[in-house]
C-alpha positions as CSV (number, residue, x, y, z in Angstrom):
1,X,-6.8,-4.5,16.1
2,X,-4.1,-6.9,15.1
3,X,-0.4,-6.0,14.5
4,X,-0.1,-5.8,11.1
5,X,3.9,-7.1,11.7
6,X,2.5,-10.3,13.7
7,X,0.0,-11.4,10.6
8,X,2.8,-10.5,8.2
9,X,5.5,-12.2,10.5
10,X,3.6,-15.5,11.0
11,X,0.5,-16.0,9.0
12,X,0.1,-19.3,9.6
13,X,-0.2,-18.8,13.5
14,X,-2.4,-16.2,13.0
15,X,-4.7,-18.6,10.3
16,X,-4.7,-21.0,12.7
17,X,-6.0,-18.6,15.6
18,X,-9.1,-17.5,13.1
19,X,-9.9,-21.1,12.7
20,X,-9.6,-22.1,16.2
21,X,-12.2,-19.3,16.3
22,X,-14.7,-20.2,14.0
23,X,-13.6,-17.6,11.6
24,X,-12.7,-17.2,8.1
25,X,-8.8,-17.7,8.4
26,X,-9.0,-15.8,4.8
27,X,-9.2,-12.7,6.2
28,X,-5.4,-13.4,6.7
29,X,-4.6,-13.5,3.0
30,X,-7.2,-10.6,2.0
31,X,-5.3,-8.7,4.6
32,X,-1.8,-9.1,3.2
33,X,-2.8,-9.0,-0.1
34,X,-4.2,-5.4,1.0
35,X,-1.3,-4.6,2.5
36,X,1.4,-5.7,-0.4
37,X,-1.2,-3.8,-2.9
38,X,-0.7,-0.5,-1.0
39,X,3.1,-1.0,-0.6
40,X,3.7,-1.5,-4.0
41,X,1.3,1.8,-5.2
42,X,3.7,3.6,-2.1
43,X,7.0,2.3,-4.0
44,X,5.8,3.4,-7.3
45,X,4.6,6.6,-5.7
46,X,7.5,7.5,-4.1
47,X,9.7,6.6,-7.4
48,X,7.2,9.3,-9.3
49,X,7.3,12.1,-7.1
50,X,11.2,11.8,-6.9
51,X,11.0,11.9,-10.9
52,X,8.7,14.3,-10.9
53,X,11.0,16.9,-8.2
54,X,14.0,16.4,-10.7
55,X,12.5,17.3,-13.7
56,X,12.0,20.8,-12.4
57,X,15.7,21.1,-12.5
58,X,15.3,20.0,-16.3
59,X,12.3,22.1,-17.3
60,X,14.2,25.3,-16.2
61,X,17.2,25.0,-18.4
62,X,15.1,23.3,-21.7
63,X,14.0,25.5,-24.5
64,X,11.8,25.7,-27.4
65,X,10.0,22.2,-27.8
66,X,11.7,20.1,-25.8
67,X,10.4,22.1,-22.7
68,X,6.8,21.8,-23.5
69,X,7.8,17.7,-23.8
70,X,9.0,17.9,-20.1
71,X,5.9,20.1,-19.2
72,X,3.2,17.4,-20.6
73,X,5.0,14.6,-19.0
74,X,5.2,16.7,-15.9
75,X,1.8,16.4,-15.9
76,X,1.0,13.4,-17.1
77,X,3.3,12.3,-13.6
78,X,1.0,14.4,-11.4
79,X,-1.8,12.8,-12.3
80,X,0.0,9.3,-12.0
81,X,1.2,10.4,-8.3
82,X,-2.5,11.2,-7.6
83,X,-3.5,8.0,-8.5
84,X,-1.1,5.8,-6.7
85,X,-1.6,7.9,-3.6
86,X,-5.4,7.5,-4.4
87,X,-4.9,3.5,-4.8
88,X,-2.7,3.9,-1.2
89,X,-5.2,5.6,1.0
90,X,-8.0,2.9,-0.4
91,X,-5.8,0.0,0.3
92,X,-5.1,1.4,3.9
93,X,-8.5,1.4,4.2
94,X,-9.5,-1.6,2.8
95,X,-7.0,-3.4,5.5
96,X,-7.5,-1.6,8.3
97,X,-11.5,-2.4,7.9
98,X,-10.4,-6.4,7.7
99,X,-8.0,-6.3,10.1
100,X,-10.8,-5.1,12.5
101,X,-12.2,-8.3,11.5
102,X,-9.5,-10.8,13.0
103,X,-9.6,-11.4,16.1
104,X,-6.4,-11.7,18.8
105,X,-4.1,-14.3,18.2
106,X,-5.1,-17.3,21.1
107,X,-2.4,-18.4,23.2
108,X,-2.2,-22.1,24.0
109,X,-2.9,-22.9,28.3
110,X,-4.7,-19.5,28.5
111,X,-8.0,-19.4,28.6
């Protein structure tokens, strides 16, 4: 399998490989695409789950009805976390399967 750093370093090298090839040097973009997809749902995860670890801190010292307010958007974040890290996993997946579909990068003189 391909370095994900090399196709995300120099795309155009890597393009030009699969079409050297014979194959679809689209797999190139579908790849990154994949791979920006899952590191945006990690951001947002990782953003959520620090939000969601704070607000312990706040549910323990509310009262009354502003508690329950920090409870339901407690778990209105859970659900949210599950679904980015959901969204994650199935872009890792989705990338590593086309990834598997690119083949190594040739090298000029070498045959």
């Amino acid at each position: 399998m391909i370095d994900i750093k090399l196709l995300a370093d120099d795309p155009d090298r890597v393009k030009a490989s699969q079409a050297a090839r014979g194959d679809d040097p689209a797999l190139v973009d579908q790849v990154l695409d994949a791979d920006a997809k899952r590191r945006a749902a990690l951001t947002e995860f990782e953003q959520l789950r620090a939000r969601q670890k704070s607000m312990g801190k706040e549910i323990a010292s509310a009262q009354g009805e502003e508690k329950q307010k920090l409870l339901h958007e407690t778990k209105s974040i859970a659900a949210e976390v599950k679904r980015l890290q959901a969204t994650a996993d199935e872009m890792v997946a989705t990338r590593d399967e086309l990834l598997m579909s690119i083949g190594n990068v040739i090298i000029d003189g070498v045959p």
